[in-house]
N, C-alpha and C positions, 0 to 999 in steps of 0.2 A: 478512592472513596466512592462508594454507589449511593449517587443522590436519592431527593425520596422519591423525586418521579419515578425512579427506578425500583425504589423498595415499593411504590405504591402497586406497584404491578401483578399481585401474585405472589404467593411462600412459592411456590415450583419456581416460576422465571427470577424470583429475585434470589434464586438459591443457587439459577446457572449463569446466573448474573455474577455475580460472587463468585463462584468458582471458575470465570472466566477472568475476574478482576487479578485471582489468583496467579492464574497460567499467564497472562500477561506480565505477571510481578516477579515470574520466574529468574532468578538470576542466571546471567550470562560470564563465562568466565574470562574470556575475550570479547576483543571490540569486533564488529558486525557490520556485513556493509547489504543493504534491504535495498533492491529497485524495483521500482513500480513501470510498468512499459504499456504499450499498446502496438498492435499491428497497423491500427486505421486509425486513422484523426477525427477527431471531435468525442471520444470515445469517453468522456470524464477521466482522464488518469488523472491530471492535477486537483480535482475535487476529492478523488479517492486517496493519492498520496497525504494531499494536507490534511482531510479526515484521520486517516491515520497514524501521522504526525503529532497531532493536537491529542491523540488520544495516548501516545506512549509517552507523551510528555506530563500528562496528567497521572497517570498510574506508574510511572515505571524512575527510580532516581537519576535516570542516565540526565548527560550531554547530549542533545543527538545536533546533528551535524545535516542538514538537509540540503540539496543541490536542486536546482531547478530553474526551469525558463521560462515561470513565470512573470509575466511583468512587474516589475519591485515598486509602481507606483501603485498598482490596485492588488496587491499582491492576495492569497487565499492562504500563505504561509504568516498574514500580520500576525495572527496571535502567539506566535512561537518569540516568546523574549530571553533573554539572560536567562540560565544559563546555555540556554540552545543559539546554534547562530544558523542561519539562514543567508546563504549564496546562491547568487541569479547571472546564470550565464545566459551569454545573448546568444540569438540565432548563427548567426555565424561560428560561431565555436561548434555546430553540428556537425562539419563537414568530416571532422575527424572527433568524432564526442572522448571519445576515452582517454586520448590524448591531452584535449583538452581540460576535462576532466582534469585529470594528474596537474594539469596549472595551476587550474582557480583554485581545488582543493590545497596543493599543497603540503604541508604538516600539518595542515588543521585536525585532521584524523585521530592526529596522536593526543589529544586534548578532550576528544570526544569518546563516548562508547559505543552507540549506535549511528550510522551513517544512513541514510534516507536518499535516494538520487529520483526525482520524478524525472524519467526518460523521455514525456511524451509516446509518439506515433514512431517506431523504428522499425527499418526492413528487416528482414529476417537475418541477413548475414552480420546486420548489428547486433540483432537482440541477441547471436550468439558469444558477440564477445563481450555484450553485457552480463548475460548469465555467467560467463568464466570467470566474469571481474567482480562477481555477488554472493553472498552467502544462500539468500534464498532471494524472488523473485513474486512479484504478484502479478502478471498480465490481466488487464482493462478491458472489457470489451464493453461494444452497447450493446444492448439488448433485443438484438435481432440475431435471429436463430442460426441465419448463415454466418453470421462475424461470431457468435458463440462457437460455433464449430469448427470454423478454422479457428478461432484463438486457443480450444481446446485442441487442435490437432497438435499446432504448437506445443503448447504445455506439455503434451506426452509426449514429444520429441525431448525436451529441453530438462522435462522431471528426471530424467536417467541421468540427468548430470548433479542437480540442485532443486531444493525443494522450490515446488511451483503452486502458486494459488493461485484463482481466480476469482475477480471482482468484475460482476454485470452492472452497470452502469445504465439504468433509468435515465438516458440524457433524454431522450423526448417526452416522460411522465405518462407512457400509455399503456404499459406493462398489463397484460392480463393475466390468469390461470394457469395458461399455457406455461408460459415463460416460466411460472415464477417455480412449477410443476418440472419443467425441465432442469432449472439451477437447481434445484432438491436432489434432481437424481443423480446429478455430474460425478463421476470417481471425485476428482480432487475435492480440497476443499474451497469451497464456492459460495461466496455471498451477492444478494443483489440489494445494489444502493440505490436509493431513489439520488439524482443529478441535481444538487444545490447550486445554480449559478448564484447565489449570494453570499454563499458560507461562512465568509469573512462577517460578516453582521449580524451574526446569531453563534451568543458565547454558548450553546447547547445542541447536540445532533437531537432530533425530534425521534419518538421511538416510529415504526419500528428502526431508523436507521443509525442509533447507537448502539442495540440490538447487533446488528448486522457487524458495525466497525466493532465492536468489543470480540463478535469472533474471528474473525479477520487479523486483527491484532493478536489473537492469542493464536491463530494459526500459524501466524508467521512464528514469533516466540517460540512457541512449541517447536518449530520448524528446525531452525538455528539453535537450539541444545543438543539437536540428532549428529551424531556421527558423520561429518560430512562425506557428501558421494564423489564420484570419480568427476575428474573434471574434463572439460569437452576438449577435443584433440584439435 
């Protein structure tokens, strides 16, 4: 449902509002496994997964099923209740993630439709066998021009196997023209989030940054109906 802040915005933006509310509402005919990564740490990927989260949980009738290594006492995944369940691996299960993974997950899978994995910061030869082990993929980055571009290097690496998007991460809040002029013009599809360290205490993304998560979410969506591509050797 598109609140009214969002209807109060405009007939145009609340019409791609709407027809993005749509595309995210898309059904899926199998269950789906969506990771959210980073190259480099501190990058907001757990702001952007739980952003994301919270938003396919609102629009969309699934289960979803979310992994992550956030801490479970201040967690950014609290607002995810029944019927979604929410699991927090600890640091140490990094060493071999996918493995691990396959533990804590379990059969939980089979109970759920969409799967969520917030990966954090991983090397490359990780992120490659997290992409094999994903339907589609959002790589994180902040928003400096050099980690945009190797994270975009990435992506076109990694997009010839599974759909790739990327999410710029405002973690410092000092984004100028430049930047925001550069995520416009990216091939994939590319949003940039302003960095909520508080997200967990505000039941509303403020505009522009539900703007952003509503495409973002419909990107992915969109993503995982497409004919899946070859997978990585």
């Amino acid at each position: 449902m598109i609140s009214a802040w969002l209807r109060a915005s405009g007939s145009a933006r609340h019409r791609h509002l709407e027809q993005l509310a749509r595309s995210i509402n898309t059904p899926l005919p199998v269950r789906r496994r969506i990771a959210v990564a980073s190259i480099g740490r501190r990058s907001g990927t757990t702001t952007i997964a739980s952003g994301l989260a919270v938003m396919l949980a609102r629009l969309r009738p699934d289960r979803l099923l979310v992994i992550t290594t956030d801490d479970p006492e201040r967690s950014q995944f609290a607002r995810l209740t029944s019927p979604h369940t929410v699991r927090h691996l600890t640091p140490e299960h990094w060493s071999d993630p996918l493995l691990f993974w396959g533990e804590v997950v379990g059969n939980a899978q089979r109970d759920h439709d969409l799967t969520i994995t917030d990966w954090g910061a991983a090397p490359l030869p990780q992120l490659s066998l997290i992409a094999t082990d994903s339907h589609a993929l959002c790589l994180v980055t902040a928003a400096d021009r050099g980690m945009i571009q190797s994270t975009l290097d990435v992506a076109t690496a990694l997009g010839k196997h599974l759909p790739v998007l990327l999410a710029v991460a405002d973690v410092r809040g000092v984004v100028g023209p430049s930047i925001r002029a550069l995520v416009r013009g990216l091939p994939p599809t590319s949003v940039l989030q302003r960095h909520d360290r508080r997200p967990g205490t505000r039941k509303k993304l403020r505009e522009p940054d539900a703007f952003e998560m509503y495409r973002l979410a419909a990107g992915l969506i969109e993503a995982l109906t497409r004919p899946a591509k070859g997978r990585i050797p």
